[in-house]
C-alpha positions in Angstrom: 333.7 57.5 167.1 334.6 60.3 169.5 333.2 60.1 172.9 330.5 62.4 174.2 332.7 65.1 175.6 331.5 67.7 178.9 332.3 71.3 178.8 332.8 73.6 181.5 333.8 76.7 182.0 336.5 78.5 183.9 336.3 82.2 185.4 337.6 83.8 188.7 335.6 86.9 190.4 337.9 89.0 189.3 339.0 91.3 186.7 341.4 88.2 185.0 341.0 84.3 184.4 344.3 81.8 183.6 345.3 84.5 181.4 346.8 88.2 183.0 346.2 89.8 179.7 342.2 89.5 179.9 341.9 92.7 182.1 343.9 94.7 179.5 342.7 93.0 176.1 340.5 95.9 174.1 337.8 93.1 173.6 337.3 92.6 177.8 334.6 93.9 179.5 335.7 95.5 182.5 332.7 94.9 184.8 333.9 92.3 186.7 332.6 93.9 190.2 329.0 93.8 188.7 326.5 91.3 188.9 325.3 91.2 185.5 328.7 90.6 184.2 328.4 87.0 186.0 324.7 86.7 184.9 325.9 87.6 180.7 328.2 85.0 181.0 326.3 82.5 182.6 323.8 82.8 179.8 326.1 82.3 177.4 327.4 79.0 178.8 323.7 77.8 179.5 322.6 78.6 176.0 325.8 76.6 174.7 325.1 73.8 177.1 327.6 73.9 179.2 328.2 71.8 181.7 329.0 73.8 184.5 330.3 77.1 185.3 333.8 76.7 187.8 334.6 79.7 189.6 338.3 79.4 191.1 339.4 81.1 194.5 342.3 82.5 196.3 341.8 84.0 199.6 345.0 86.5 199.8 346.2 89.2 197.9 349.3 87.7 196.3 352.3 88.9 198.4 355.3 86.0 198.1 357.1 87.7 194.9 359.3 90.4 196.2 357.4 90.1 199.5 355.5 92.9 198.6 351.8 93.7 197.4 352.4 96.7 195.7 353.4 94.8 192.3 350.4 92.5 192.3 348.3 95.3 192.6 349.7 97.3 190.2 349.6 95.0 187.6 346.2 93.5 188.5 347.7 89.8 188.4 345.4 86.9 189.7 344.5 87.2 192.9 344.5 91.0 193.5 340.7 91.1 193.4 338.5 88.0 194.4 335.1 88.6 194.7 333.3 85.7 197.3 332.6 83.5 194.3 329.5 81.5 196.9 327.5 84.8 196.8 328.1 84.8 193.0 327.0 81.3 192.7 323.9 82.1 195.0 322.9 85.1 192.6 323.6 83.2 189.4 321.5 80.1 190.2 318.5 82.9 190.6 319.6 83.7 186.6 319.7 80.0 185.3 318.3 76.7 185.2 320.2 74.0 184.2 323.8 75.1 184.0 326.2 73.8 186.7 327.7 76.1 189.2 330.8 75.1 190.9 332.7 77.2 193.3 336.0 76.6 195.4 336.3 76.8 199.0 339.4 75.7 201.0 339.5 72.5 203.7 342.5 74.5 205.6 340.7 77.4 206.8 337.0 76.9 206.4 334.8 74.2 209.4 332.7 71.3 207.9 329.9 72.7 209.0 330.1 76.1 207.8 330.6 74.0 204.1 327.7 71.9 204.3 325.1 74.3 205.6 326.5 76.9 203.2 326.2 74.6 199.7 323.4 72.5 200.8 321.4 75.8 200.6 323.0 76.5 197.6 321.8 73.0 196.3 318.3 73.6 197.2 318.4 77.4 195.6 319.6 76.1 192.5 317.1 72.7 192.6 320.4 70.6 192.2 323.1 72.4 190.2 326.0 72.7 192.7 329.7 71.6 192.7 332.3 72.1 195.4 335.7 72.6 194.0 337.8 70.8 197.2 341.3 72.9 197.5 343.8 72.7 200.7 344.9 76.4 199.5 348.4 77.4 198.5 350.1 79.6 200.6 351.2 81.7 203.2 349.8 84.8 202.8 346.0 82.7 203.2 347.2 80.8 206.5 348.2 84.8 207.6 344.8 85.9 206.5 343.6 83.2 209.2 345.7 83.9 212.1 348.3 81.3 211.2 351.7 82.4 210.6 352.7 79.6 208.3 350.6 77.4 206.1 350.3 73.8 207.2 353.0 71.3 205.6 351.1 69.9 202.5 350.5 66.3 204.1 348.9 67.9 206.8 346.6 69.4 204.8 345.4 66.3 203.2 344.9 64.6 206.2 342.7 67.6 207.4 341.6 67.4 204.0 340.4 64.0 203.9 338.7 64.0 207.5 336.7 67.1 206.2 334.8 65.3 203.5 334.2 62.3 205.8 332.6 65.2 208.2 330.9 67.0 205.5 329.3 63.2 203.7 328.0 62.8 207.4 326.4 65.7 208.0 324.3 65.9 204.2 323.6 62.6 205.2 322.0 63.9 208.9 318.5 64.2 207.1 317.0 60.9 205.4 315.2 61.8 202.7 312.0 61.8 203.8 312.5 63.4 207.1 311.1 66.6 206.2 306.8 65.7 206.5 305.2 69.8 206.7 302.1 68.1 208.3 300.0 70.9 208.8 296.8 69.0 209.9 298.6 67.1 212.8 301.5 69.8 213.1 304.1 67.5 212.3 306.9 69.1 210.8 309.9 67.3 210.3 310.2 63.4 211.5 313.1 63.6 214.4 313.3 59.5 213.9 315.1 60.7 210.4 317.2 63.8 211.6 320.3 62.4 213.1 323.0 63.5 215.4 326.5 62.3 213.3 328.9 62.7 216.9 332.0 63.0 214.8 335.2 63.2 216.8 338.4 62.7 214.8 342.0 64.2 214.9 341.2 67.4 213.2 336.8 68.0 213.8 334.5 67.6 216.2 331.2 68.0 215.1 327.9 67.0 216.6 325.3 67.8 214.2 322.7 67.2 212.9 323.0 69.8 209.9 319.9 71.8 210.0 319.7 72.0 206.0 317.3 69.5 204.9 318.7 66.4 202.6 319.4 68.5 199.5 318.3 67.7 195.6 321.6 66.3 194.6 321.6 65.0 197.9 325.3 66.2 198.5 327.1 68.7 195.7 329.2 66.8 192.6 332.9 67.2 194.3 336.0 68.7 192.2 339.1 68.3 192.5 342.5 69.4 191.0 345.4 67.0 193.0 348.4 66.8 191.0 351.1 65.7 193.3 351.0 61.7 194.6 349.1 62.7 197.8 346.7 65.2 195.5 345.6 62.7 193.1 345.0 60.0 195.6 342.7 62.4 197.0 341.3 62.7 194.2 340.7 59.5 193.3 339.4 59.0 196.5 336.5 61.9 196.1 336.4 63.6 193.1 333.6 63.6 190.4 335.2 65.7 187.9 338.9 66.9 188.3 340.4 69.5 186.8 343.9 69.8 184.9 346.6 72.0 183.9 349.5 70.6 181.5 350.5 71.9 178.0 352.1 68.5 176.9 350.1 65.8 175.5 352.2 62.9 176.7 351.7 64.0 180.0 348.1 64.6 180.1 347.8 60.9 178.9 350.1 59.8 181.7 348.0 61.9 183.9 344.4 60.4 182.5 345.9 56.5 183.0 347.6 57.5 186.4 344.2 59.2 187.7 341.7 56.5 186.4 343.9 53.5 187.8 343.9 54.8 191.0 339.7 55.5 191.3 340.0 52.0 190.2 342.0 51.3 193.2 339.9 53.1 195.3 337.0 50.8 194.3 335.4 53.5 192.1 334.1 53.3 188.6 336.5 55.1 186.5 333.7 56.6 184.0 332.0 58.6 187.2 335.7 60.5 187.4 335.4 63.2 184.3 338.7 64.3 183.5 338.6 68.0 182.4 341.9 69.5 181.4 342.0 73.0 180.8 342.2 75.1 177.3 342.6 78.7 175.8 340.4 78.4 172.4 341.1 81.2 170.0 338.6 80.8 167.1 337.9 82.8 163.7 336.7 82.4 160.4 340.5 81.6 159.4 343.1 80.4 160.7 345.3 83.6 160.0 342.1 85.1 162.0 342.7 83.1 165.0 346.8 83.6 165.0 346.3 86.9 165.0 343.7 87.0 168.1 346.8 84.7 169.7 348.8 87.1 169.2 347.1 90.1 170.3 346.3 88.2 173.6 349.8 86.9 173.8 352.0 91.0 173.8 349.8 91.8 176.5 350.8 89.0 179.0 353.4 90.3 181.1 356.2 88.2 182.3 356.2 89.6 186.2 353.0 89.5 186.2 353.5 85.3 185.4 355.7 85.3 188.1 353.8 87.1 190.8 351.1 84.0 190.1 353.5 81.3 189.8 355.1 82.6 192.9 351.5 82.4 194.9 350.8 79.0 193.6 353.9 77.6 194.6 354.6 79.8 197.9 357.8 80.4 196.4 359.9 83.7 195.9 361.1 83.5 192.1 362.0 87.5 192.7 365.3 85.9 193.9 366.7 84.3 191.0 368.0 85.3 187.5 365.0 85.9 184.8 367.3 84.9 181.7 368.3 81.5 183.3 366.3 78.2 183.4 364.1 77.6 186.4 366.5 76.4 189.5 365.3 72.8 190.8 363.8 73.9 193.9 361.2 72.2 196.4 358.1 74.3 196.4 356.1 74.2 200.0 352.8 75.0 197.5 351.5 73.3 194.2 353.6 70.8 193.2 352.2 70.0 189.8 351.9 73.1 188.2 355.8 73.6 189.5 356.3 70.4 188.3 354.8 71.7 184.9 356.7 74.9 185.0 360.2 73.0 185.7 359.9 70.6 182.9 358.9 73.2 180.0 362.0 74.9 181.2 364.1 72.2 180.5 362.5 71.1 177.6 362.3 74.1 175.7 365.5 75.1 177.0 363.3 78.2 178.5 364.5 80.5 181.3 362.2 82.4 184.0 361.7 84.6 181.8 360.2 82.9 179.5 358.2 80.7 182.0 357.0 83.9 183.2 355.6 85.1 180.2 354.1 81.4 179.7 352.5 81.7 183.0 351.2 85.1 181.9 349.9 83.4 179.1 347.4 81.6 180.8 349.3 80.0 183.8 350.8 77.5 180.9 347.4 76.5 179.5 347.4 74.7 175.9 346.4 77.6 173.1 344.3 75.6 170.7 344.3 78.3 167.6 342.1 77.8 164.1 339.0 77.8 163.0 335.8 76.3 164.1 336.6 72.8 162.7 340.1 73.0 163.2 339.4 73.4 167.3 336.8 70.7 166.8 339.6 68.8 165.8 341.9 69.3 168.3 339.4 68.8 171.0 338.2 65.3 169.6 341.8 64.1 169.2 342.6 65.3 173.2 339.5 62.5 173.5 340.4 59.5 171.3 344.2 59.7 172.6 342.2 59.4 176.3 343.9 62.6 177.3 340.5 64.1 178.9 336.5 63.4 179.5 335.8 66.9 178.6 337.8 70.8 178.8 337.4 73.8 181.6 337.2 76.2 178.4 339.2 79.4 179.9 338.7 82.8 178.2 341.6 85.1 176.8 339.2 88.0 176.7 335.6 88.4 178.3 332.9 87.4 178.0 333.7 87.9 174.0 335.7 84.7 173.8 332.8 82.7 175.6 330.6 84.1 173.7 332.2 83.4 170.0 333.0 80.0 171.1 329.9 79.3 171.7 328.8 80.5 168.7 330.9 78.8 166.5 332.5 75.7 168.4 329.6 74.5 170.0 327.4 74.3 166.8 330.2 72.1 165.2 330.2 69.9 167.6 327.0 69.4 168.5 327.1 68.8 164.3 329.6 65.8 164.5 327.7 64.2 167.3 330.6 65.0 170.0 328.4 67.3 172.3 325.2 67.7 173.7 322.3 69.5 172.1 319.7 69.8 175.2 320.5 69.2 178.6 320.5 65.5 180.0 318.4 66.5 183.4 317.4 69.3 185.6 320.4 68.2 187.7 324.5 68.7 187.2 325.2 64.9 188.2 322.4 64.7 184.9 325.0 66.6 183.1 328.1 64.5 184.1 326.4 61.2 183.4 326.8 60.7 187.0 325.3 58.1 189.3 323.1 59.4 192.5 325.0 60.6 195.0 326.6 58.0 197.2 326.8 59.8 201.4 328.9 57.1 202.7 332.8 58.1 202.5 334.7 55.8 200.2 337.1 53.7 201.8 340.5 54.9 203.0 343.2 52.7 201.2 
């Protein structure tokens, strides 16, 4: 029998998602600077029982392609508008109750305490329905927005990385639980016995502390993660609750799944408190003709460049130098090395050149499509869970909120039918959600 799968879903505050073409698809609604954009499709993910809403982030205009914004703007690829997905968050837990709300902020340019003040209030807001999406950021152009000149060699950023969780466990941890008393007949407000200075000095921080956000529901938010490269998914394994994927092959998402759970195992973890969600472009109809045909609409609109422009921010490369109609050049990238890594092997594979990579990237920066009908995605989804290639999906859109919305109304009920998803929420909680334990404060090991 299929396991109990999570879904979450994956949106950027912008005007596109994975895929360029969902600013420019006739089915899109183009409100993506107002709130109540964010609310509608929050509403529809809560009413489906989603998981969790993810918001990804960049913080730069994309400017390595051509060294230039002028294209990125133009063509409105990912990136060239980023709403600050915490305020969205902070609004949107106002316009729910039980869906999860994750949001992305960067170790590299952000301080520990800054993190922890900012989502332990978020955490209290929502009465326990945050997750922090831990990224070291990608490239140049976000170290210049920061008054670096280069971004910091990708080690480096893990080992700023990993000392910035240790910082931020401490300081959630600063209030015991009970500390806060609101005494009002002998005036005793909080118990300063329970309120602790954490005196963290390390390589990268220095933090005193305490953190003067109370010990939060969750008691610290559910961490994401998305490490792909050796040093990533160590990381990963290390912290992560839920990690997010990207890979179009099925034989390597399995690698992946084995690779990532043997490591938490390494790490001392359980491996069934690490949900693996990789992520997918539904395209659902009545028929499966139906279904092609919303593929293909989707698919004209994606613009090769435009691929580019987003590979070329991920990976902090220039692809503006080489030729589009020959295979992708083996190349080290200073940015993401998995999705390169992705990229790289499709091209060899499927004899592809940058061109065509391009226009996969476009795509849906070289998401799977899973195309039919209701059942037929049902399917697909339960196989991706009995091969163990994933815990659960980050559901991305190819137009919105319309492709939310009819997946919702037509995947959801079939597998809440076959047993395979939830039909009420587990808890008021997201770690209810995730069939996670309480929240443990104290840093896991270094190995």
């Amino acid at each position: 029998m299929t396991r109990r799968m999570h879904l979450a879903g994956f949106q950027i505050a912008g005007q596109v998602t994975h895929s360029h073409a969902v600013w420019r698809h006739p089915d899109t609604d183009a409100d993506f600077l107002d709130l109540v954009y964010y609310q509608n499709l929050a509403r529809i993910m809560e009413a489906a029982k989603f998981d969790f809403l993810f918001f990804a982030d960049v913080l730069a205009t994309p400017r390595r392609f051509g060294e230039d914004i002028r294209d990125p703007l133009r063509r409105g690829t990912q990136g060239a508008v980023g709403l600050d997905p915490t305020a969205l968050i902070s609004a949107l837990s106002a316009s729910t109750t039980r869906l999860g709300l994750a949001v992305t902020k960067s170790t590299t340019y952000f301080a520990p305490y800054e993190i922890a003040r900012t989502l332990g209030t978020i955490d209290h807001l929502s009465k326990g329905r945050v997750a922090w999406n831990v990224v070291t950021s990608l490239n140049q152009a976000e170290a210049q927005n920061f008054g670096y000149a280069e971004m910091l060699d990708h080690d480096l950023r893990y080992e700023r990385a990993e000392e910035f969780l240790e910082t931020v466990f401490k300081l959630w941890g600063s209030w015991e639980t009970d500390a806060l008393v609101l005494d009002k007949e002998r005036g005793l407000f909080a118990d300063p016995d329970k309120v602790h200075e954490i005196n963290h000095h390390g390589a990268h921080f220095n933090v005193r502390g305490p953190l003067n956000v109370p010990r939060s529901p969750q008691q610290r938010p559910v961490i994401i993660q998305a490490g792909s490269s050796k040093r990533g998914k160590d990381y990963a394994a290390r912290w992560a609750e839920a990690i997010f994927e990207i890979d179009p092959i099925a034989e390597t998402r399995k690698a992946y799944y084995r690779d990532v759970k043997d490591r938490v195992a390494n790490f001392g973890r359980n491996p069934d408190h690490v949900k693996i969600l990789p992520a997918v472009m539904p395209f659902v109809a009545a028929t499966e003709a139906q279904a092609r045909e919303k593929q293909a609409l989707h698919n004209e609109l994606a613009d090769p460049i435009s691929g580019l422009i987003t590979l070329a921010m991920h990976t902090d490369h220039d692809f503006s130098r080489y030729p589009l109609d020959e295979p992708i050049a083996d190349i080290t990238v200073p940015g993401t090395h998995g999705l390169f890594a992705v990229a790289r092997q499709l091209s060899l594979k499927g004899d592809l050149t940058l061109r065509d990579v391009g226009k996969l990237y476009a795509h849906g920066v070289m998401l799977p499509q899973i195309v039919g009908t209701p059942s037929q995605v049902a399917d697909a989804f339960e196989a991706m869970i009995d091969a163990e290639e994933a815990d659960g999906f980050m559901v991305s859109a190819a137009y919105s909120p319309g492709a939310f919305a009819d997946f919702a109304a037509t995947v959801v009920p079939e597998l809440q039918r076959r047993g395979s998803f939830r039909r009420e929420y587990e808890g008021p909680q997201l770690r209810d959600q995730l069939g996670l334990p309480p929240a443990n404060l104290v840093p896991p090991p270094r190995r």
